[in-house]
C-alpha positions, 0 to 999 in steps of 0.5 A: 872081286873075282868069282871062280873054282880052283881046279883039280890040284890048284890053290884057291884064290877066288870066290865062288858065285855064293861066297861072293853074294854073301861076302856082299851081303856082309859088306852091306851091313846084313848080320847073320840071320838076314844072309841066312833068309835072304840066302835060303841058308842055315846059320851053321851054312853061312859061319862056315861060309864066312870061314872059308871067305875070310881064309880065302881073303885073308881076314880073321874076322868080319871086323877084319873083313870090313875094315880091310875093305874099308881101308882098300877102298879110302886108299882108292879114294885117295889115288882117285883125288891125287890123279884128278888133281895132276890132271888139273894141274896138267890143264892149267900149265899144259 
């Protein structure tokens, strides 16, 4: 994940260090009372927080949010076993 700010005039594309912590936070399984201790925030903090992540991600929800990343990382696995096989193929007859 990239954390960064927009510059004067320029889209957003990036999250900031404390979106990124809490984008973190969500992926862990933490719910909303524990970001707001474990960030020293106010529930009001963090939904709107997790507003301006789910936009910049893309997402309408956490469950969006949770899911898109699960799906991100099953496909990594799946190019991750792909590739360990060629190269096991490429072992045997190379």
């Amino acid at each position: 994940m990239i954390v960064g700010r927009k510059l004067k005039g320029e889209r957003k594309m990036c999250l900031t260090f404390r979106e990124h912590e809490l984008y973190t936070l969500v992926l862990c399984g933490n719910d909303n009372p524990q970001i707001c201790a474990k960030m020293d925030l106010t529930i009001g903090t963090v939904r709107t927080m997790l507003q301006t992540v789910y936009k910049h991600l893309g997402y309408k929800n956490k469950n969006d949010l949770l899911v898109g990343h699960l799906d991100k990382a099953l496909v990594q696995e799946q190019i991750n076993i792909m590739m360990s096989q060629q190269d096991d193929v490429h072992e045997n007859f190379g």
